[in-house]
C-alpha positions in Angstrom: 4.3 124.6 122.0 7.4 125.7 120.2 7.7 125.1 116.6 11.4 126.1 114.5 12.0 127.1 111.4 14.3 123.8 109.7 18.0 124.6 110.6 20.7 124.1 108.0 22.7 120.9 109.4 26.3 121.4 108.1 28.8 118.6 107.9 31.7 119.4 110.0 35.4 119.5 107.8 36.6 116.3 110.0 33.4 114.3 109.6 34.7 110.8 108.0 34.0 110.2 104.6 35.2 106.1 104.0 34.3 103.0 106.3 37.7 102.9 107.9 37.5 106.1 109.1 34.0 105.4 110.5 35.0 102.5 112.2 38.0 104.0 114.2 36.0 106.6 115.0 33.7 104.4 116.5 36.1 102.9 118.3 37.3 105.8 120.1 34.3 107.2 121.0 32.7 103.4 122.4 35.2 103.9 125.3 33.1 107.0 126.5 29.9 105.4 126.8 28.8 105.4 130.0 26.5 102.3 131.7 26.5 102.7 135.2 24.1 106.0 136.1 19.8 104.8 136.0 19.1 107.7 134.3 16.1 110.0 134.8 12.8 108.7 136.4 9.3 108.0 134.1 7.4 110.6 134.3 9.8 113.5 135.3 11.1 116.0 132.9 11.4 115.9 129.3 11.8 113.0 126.9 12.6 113.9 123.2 12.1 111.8 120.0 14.3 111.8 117.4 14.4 110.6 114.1 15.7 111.3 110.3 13.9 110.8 106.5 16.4 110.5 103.7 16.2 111.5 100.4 18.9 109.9 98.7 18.1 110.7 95.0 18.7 114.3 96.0 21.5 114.0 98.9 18.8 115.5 101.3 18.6 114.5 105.2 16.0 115.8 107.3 16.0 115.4 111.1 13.0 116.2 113.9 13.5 116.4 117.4 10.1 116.4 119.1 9.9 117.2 123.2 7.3 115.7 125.1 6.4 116.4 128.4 7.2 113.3 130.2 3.9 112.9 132.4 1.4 114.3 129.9 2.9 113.3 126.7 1.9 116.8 125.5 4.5 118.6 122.5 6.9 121.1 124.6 8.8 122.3 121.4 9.8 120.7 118.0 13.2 121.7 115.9 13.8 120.6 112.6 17.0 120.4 110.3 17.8 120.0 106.6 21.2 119.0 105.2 23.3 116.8 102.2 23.4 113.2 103.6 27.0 112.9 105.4 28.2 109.2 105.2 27.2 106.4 102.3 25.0 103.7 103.0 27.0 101.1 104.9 25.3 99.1 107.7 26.4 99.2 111.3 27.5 102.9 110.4 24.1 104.6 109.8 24.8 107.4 112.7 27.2 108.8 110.5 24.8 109.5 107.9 22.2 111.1 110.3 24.2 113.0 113.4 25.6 116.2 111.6 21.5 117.1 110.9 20.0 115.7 114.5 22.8 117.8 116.4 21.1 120.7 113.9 18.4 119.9 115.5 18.9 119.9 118.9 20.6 123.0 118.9 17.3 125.0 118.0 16.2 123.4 121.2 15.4 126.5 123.7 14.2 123.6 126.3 16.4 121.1 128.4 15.6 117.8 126.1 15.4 115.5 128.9 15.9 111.9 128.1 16.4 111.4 124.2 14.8 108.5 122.7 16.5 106.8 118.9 14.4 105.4 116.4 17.4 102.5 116.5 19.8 101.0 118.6 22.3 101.5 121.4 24.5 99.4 122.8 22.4 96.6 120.4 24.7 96.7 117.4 27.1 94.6 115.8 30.1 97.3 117.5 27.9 98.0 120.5 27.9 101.5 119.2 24.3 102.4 117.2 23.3 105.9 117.0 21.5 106.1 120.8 25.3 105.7 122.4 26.8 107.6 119.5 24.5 110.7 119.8 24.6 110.3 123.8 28.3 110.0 123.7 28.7 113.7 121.6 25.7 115.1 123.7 26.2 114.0 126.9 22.4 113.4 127.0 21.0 110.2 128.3 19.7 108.2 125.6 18.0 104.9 124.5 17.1 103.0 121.4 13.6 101.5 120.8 14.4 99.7 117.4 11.2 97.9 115.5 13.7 95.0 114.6 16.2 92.9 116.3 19.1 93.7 114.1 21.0 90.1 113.7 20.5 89.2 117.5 18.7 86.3 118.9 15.5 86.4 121.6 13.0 84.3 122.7 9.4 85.4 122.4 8.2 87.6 125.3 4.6 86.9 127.0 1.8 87.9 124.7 0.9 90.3 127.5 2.0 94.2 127.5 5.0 94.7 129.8 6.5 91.5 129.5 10.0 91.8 128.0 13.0 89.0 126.9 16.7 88.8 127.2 18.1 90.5 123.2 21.5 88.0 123.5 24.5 88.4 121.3 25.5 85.1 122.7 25.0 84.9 126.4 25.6 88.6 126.8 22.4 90.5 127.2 22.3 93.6 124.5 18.7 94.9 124.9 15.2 93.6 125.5 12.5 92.2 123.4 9.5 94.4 124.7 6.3 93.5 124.2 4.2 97.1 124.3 1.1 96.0 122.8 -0.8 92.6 124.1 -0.1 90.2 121.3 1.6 92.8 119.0 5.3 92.6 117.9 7.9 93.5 120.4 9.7 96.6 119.7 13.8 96.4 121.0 15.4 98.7 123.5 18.1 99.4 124.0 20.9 101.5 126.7 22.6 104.6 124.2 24.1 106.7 127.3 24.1 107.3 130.6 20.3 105.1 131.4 19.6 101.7 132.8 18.2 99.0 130.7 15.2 98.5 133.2 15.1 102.6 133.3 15.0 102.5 129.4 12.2 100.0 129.3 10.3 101.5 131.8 10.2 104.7 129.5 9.4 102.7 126.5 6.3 101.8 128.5 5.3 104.8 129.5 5.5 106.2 125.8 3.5 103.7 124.7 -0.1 103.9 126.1 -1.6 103.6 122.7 0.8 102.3 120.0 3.3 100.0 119.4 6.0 102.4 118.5 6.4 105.4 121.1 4.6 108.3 120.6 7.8 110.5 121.0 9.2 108.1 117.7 5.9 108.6 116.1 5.2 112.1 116.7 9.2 112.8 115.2 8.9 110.6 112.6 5.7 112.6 111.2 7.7 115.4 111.6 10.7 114.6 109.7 8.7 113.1 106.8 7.1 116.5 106.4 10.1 118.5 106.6 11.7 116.3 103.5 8.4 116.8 101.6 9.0 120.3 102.0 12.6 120.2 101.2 12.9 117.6 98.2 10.0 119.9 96.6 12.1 122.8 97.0 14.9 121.3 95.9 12.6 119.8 92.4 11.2 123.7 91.9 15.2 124.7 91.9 16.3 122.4 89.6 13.5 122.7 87.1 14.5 124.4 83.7 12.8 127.9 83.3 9.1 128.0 81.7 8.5 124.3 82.4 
């Protein structure tokens, strides 16, 4: 396994900076997502978790990108990053705080990442744009979001047993699926980001969950990240502590 130092995530000069901005940004960049290719197969190549810790008190993001081996589930390589948070808190626009520091992070990558998995949403979003399409969009990767909640949409209840799945409607249209990946635990929510199938992006969400609820490349990430801002907010402390205390 490969292991990176953290990477400095930098915010580019033209990132947006208000909600406006953000929004029309988002609009462009919707057109370019792309919902007609199945994606890569189960069990072939790479699949990569991503995910992001905040420390807002600070202004510190840190993002880990975690490649599995897509049969085994075994770490390939891990890449960290560590930047200033790039975008306020405004909901529906969370990618905009997180993507300068995941793109950080993927670019330490020495390894094709394969199919990149979002602690979040895809096309499941109030502007059908969550940070699975938007990072798939600048990437080109193929992407999917396994979210742990609905966000405001509606489902029914899927079978108790692992496997079975329900329509995640934003009225009659059919955003995502209500996946059930543990007999008789909560459902987690995938969703399409970029360039995968829904039935493709559950079928992964299966196979990365032969133990857990969440999948393990989400969970493996997420430790990851959490560590890395650990690190970073206690650097950050020793920095800003007055001499001789």
């Amino acid at each position: 396994m490969t292991t990176h130092a953290a990477a400095l995530a930098h915010i580019p000069a033209d990132w947006p900076t208000d909600e406006p901005t953000a929004r029309a940004v988002q609009d462009e960049l919707r057109a370019r997502v792309v919902l007609d290719e199945a994606g890569p197969r189960p069990i072939s190549g790479h699949v990569t978790g991503v995910d992001v810790a905040y420390d807002d008190e600070r202004d510190i993001v840190a993002a880990a990108v975690v490649v599995l081996d897509a049969a085994t589930l075994d770490v390939v390589e891990e890449a960290t990053a560590v930047g200033r948070v790039a975008f306020p808190y405004v909901p529906g626009l969370l990618a905009f705080r997180e993507i300068p520091a995941v793109l950080a992070a993927l670019g330490e990558l020495e390894t094709d990442p394969g199919l990149v998995v979002c602690d979040g949403y895809g096309i499941a979003h109030p502007r059908r744009f969550g940070l699975a399409s938007h990072l798939g969009v600048l990437t080109g990767l193929p992407t999917i979001g396994v979210a742990k909640n609905p966000f405001t949409f509606t489902y029914e209840a899927p079978g108790a047993p692992r496997g079975s799945a329900a329509p995640l409607l934003d009225a009659e249209d059919e955003i995502g699926r209500a996946l059930r990946t543990r007999e008789g635990v909560k459902p987690v929510f995938v969703s399409v980001g970029h360039r995968v199938s829904l039935d493709n992006a559950c079928a992964h969400t299966l196979r990365l969950t032969p133990r857990y609820r969440l999948p393990e490349s989400t969970r493996r990430a997420d430790a990851l990240c959490r560590e890395v801002l650990r690190e970073a907010t206690a650097t950050a402390a020793t920095a800003t502590r007055p001499p001789g205390t």
